[in-house]
N, C-alpha and C positions, 0 to 999 in steps of 0.2 A: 507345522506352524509354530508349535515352541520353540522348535532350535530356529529359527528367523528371528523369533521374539527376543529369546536370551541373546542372541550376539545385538541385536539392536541393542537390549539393554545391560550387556555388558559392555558394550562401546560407547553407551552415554555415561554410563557411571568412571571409565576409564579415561573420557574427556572430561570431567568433574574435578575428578579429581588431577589431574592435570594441573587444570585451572589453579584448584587450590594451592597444587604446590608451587606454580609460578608467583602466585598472588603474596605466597608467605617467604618464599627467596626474593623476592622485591621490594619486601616491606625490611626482611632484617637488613640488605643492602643500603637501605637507604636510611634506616637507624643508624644516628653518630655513635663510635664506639667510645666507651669507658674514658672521662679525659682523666689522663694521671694526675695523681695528688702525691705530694711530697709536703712529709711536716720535719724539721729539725726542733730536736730536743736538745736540751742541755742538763748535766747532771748538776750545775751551779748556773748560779746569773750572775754574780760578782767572784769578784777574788783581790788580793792585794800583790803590789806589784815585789816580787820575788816568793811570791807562793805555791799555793797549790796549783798544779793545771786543772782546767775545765774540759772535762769530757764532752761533747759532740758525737751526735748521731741524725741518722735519717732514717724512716724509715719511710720505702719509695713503695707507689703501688703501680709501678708502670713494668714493663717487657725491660726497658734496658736502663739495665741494675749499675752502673758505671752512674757514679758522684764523682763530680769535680768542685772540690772545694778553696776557699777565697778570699784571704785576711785583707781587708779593704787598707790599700793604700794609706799610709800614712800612719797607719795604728800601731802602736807599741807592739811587742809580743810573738808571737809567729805562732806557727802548726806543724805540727809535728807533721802532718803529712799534706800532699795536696788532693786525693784520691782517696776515695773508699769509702765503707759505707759508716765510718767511723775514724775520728779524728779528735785531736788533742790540743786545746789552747794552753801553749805555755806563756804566762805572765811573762814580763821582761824584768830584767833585774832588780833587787831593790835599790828604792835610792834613783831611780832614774825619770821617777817621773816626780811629779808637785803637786798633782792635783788629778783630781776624778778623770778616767781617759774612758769615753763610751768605744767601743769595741765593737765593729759591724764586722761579720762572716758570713761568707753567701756557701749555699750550696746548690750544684748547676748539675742538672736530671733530666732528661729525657725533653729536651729542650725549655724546662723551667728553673726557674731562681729562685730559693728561698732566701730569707737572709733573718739572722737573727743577732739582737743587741745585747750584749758584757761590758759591768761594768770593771774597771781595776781603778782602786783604790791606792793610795799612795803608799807604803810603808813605811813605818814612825821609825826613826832614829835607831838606830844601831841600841845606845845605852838605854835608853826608855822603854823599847823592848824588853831588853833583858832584864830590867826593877820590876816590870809587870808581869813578866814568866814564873816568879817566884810563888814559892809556893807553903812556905814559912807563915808561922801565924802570928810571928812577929813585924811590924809595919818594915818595910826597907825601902832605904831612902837614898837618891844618887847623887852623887857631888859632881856637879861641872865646876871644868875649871877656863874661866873665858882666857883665850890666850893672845885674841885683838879685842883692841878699845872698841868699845860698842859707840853710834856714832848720836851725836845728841839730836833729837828730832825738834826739829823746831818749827812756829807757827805759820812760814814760809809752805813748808811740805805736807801739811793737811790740806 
């Protein structure tokens, strides 16, 4: 009578279990997996135009490690590369721009976009630079010399 008892109840506990392992392949299948996150960094937020490059990075938490990176249309400047999990803003030359240029870069990951905003700042004058580079503890002072007539503004043009 025991050996009838035991396969009974080694047969219930072997359907038990069963159970449970179906119950818990069911449940992680149907848990949504990990959604990826991607954060870009930047080693600067600003820079002036014929400067330093700005450093870019990602760092991705998804299976496919391929960035495609993405200087939005119309923006000054370029990237040293279009791929990878690291790339380089290079300012555009000085002198070329007039005024504050905001700076949008996307980077494209495992089917997501991040994108992040630089600013470049204009570059002052060739000689104005160079009077403020100094390093003399005596004041130095630069001479322009206007070589067109400056034109008279008048109360017509405010």
């Amino acid at each position: 009578m025991v050996g009838i008892l035991g396969k009974y109840v080694t047969k219930t506990v072997l359907n038990w279990i069963a159970v449970v392992l179906l119950c818990i392949i069911s449940v992680a299948c149907t848990v949504p997996a990990a959604t990826p996150q991607a954060q870009i960094r930047a080693d600067a937020e600003q820079t002036i135009a014929g400067g330093n490059p700005i450093t870019l990075s990602t760092l991705s938490h998804s299976t496919d490690d391929t960035v495609r990176w993405r200087l939005e249309e119309g923006n000054p400047g370029k990237l040293d590369s279009e791929s990878g999990c690291m790339v380089r803003y290079l300012p555009p030359a000085a002198g070329t721009i007039a005024h504050l240029a905001r700076i949008t870069v996307s980077a494209t990951t495992a089917g997501m976009t991040r994108t992040i905003l630089l600013n470049v700042q204009p570059s002052m004058p060739p000689i104005l630079s160079a009077a403020t580079r100094r390093t003399s503890a005596r004041p130095s002072f630069a001479l322009l010399r206007v070589t067109q007539p400056v034109p008279a503004i008048s109360q017509a043009s405010l």
